[in-house]
N, C-alpha and C positions, 0 to 999 in steps of 0.2 A: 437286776438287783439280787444280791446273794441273800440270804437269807442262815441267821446260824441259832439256832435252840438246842436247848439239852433235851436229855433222853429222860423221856418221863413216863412214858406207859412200856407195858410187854408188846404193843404194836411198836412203838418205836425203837424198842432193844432188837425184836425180829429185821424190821427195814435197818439197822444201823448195822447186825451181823451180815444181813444177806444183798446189803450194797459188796460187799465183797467176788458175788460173781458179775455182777455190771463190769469191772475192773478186769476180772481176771478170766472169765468165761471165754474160749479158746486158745489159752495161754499153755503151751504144751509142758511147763514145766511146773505151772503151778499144782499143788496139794490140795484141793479141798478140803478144808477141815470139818469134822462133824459138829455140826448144830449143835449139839446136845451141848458139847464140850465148852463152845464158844458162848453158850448161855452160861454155864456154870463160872467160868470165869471171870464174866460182868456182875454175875450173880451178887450184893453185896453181904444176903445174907446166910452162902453157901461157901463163900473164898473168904478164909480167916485174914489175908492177905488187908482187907479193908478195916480191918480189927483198927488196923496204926495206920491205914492212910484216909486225906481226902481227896473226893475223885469226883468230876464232874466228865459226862458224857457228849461229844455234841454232834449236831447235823448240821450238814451245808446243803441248803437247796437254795433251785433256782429255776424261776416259774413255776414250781411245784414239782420239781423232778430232783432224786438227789444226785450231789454231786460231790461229797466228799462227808467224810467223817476223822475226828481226831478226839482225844480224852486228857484232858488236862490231871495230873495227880502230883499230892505233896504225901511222900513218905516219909510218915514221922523218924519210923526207926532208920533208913538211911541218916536224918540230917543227924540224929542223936549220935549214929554211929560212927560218924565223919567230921561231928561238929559242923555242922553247913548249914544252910538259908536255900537250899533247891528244890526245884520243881522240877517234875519232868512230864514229858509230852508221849502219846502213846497212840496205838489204836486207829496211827494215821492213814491214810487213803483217801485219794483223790483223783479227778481226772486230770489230764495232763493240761491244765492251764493257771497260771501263775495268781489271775487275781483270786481264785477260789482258795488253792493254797494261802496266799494271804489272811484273807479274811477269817479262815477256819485257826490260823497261828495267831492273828489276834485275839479271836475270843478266848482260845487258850491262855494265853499270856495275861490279859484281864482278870481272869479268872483268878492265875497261880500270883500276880502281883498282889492283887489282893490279898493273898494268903501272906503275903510277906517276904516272897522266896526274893532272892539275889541275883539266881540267874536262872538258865533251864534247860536239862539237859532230855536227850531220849534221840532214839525212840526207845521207851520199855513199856512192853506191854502184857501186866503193869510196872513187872518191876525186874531186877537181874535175872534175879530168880526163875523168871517165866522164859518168854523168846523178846532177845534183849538186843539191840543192833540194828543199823539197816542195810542190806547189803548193796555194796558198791560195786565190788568183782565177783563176777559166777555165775551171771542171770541165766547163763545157758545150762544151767544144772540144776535139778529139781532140788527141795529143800529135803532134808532129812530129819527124822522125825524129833519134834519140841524145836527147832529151827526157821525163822522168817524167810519169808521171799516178798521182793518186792518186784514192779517194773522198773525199768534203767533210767526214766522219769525222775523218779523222785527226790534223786541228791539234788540235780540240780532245781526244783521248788524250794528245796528247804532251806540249799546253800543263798539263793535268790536272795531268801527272806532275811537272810542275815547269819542266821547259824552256822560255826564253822568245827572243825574236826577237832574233836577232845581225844579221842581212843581210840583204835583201831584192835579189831577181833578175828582172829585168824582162824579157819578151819580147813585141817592138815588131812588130805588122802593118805589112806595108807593102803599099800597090796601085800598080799599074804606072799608074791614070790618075790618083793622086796626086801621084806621086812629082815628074815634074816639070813644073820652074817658070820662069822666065826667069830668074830668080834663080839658080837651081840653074845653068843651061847658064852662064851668066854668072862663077860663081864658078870653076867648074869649069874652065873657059877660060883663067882667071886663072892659077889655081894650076899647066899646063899650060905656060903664057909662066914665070911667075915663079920658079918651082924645078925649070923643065924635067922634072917630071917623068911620067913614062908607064910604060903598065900592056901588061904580057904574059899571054897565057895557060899553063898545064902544059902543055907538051912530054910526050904519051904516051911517046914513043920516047925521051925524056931522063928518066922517071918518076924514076930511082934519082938522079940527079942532080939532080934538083928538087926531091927529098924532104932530099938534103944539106940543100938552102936553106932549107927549113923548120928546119932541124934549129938552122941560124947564127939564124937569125930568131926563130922561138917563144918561146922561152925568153927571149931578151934584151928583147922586145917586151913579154911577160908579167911581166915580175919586182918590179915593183912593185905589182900589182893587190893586192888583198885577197886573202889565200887562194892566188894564187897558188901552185904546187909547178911546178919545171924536170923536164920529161918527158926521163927518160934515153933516149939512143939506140933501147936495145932497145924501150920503151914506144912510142916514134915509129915506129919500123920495123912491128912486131905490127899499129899504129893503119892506117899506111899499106898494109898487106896485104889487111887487112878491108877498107877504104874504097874501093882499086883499081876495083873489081869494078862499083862503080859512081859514080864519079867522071865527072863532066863537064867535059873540060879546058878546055872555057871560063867554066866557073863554080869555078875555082882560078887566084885572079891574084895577081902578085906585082907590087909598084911599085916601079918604078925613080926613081933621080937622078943624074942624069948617069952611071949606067954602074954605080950602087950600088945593091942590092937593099936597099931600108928600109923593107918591111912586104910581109905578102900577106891575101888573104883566102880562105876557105876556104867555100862553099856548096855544099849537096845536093840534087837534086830529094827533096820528101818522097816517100819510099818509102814512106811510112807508109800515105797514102792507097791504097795496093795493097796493102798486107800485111794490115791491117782486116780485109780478106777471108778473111785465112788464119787460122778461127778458131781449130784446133789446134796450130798455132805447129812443126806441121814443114817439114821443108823441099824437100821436092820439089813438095807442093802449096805452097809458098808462091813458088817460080820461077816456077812457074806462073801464081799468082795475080799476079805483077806482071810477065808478060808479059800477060794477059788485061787488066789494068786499068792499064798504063803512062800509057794515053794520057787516061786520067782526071787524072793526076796536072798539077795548076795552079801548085803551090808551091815556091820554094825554101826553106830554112833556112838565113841566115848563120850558119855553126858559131862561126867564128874569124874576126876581121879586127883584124889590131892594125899598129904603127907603129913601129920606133926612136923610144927616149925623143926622141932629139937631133930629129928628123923630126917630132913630131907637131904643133908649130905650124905644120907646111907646108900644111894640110888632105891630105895624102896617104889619112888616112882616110875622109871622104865622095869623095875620087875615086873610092877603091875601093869604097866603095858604090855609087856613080855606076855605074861600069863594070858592078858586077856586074847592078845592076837594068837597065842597058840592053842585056846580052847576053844575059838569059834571058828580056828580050822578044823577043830575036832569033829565039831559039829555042823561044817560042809558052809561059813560063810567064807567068800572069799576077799572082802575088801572091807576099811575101816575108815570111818571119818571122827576126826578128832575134835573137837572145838564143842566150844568155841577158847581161844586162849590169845591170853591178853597180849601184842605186838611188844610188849617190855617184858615178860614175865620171862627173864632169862631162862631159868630152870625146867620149864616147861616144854617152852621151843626148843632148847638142847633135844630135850627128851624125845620131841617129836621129829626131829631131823636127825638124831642116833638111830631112829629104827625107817631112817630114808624116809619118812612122810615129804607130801610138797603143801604147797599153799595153793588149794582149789580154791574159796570162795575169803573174800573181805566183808564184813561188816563195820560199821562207821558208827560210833557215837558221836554226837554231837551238841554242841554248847550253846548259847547266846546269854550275856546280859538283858537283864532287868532292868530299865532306864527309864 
């Protein structure tokens, strides 16, 4: 008999984070992620993110041993933002057997019908915002950093259960002897003369001031996407605190026109390639582990790079690619992964297959009614 409870002590928040190496414990691609981090984010009274949703946590065991976990949530300000009636499902992991998956998607679904939702989409955990998808193509390639991994399992439990494919998320390789082309310096040039415009790096020393412009930016830039949700102040502030720490102010650009801030992008060295190493996901040996293996690290990850509606036939977007890919060869990385970006999002994918990226890794969102 399966067995399914919510999460109700700090013992059962620790077993529900660290079923995660039961699953993944010799998986040569999997990331580890630090404890610390993974408390902070269940945390309700640490993640403003729970400000506007309800979230229940839960465990699957069986004989006493676990055997899967999943978090059912209703984000208010998605439905407000979208007009909707949805739920979505998170935080999922299981072992590879369908009745356990079941049973852990029922009390999910119990939960969020209750709430009143219509249908129910995820995984998001918790929300776009965070690491959003499950991946379907790329299990042979470790995840890069704020990016899910799961095992090659899982579509089909989910698809099992009923849930079928709403969206698909694309993230694009790119190589630094790809990327450019005469074409590219050419265009690039153009858009430079023709909507005067230019690209700044973060000001350290202006950090709190630059995070404002994020703040004017994101949201206005993002609001038409699919799924979108507007990150309240607080959520942006939390994001930018965690991120400080290792932010590279020349791989965070904002572009200008004539004197007007109308997009930035936002890129990480993968940290991920060093934290690999930190198999038990604390954090003193994990400083360590990417001070010891910093200099391994090859990759950036474009998180964020978006445009003013009114700006985006400027190409102010591939400048900002442009820049980014030519500063962190400045600075000795030699490979970029793009994503995650929506499989519709015309403008985007141009953008990514103009400077020759390819499609390394898929992730799936996906849907099921309420009934």
């Amino acid at each position: 008999m399966i067995d399914i409870r919510p999460v109700r002590t700090r013992k059962d928040t620790a077993t529900f984070i660290k079923f995660l190496w039961d699953i993944y414990d010799g998986n040569p691609y999997w990331v580890p992620p630090l404890i610390m981090d993974r408390k902070k984010l269940m945390d309700r009274t640490k993640n403003p993110f729970y400000k506007h949703a309800d979230t229940e946590f839960f465990l699957g065991t069986r004989n006493g041993e676990v055997v899967g976990r999943i978090a059912a949530i209703v984000n208010h300000n998605h439905n407000k933002e979208h007009d909707e009636h949805v739920g979505f499902f998170g935080f999922f992991e299981c072992i590879d057997d369908q009745e356990v998956a079941s049973a852990l998607f029922d009390e999910a679904m119990k939960y969020l019908k209750q709430k009143g939702v219509t249908a129910v989409r995820g995984p998001a955990n918790p929300s776009v915002n965070d690491e959003y998808g499950l991946l379907v193509e790329g299990f042979d390639l470790s995840p890069t950093i704020l990016m899910p991994y799961n095992p090659d399992y899982y579509p089909r439990l989910i698809e099992q259960y009923g849930f079928r494919k709403c969206k698909d998320l694309y993230s694009y390789h790119l190589s630094q002897k790809e990327v450019y082309t005469e074409r590219l310096e050419r265009v690039t040039a153009a858009l430079v003369e023709r909507h005067g415009i230019t690209i700044r790096s973060m000001e350290m020393k202006d950090f709190d001031h630059d995070v404002e412009i994020v703040k004017q930016i994101y949201n206005a830039a993002w609001a038409k996407n699919w799924g979108a949700v507007p990150m309240t102040d607080e959520e942006i502030d939390a994001l930018a605190k965690d991120l400080k720490p290792i932010v590279v102010p020349e791989l965070v650009l904002f572009a200008e026109s004539r004197g007007k801030t109308i997009g930035f992008g936002l890129s990480l060295p993968d940290i991920n390639v060093a934290l690999k190493h930190n198999k038990r996901g604390r954090l003193l040996p994990g400083l360590f582990r990417l001070y010891v293996h910093k200099k391994e690290i090859d990759t950036v990850r474009v998180i964020v790079l978006g445009v003013l509606e009114e700006y985006q036939a400027s190409g102010a977007a591939i400048l900002l690619f442009y820049e980014t890919a030519r500063r962190a060869l400045k600075l000795g990385y030699q490979y970029g992964e793009a994503g995650w970006v929506l499989e519709d999002n015309a403008k985007m994918v141009r953008a990514a297959e103009f400077l020759q990226g390819t499609i390394v890794k898929k992730y799936r969102i996906y849907e099921k009614s309420v009934t």
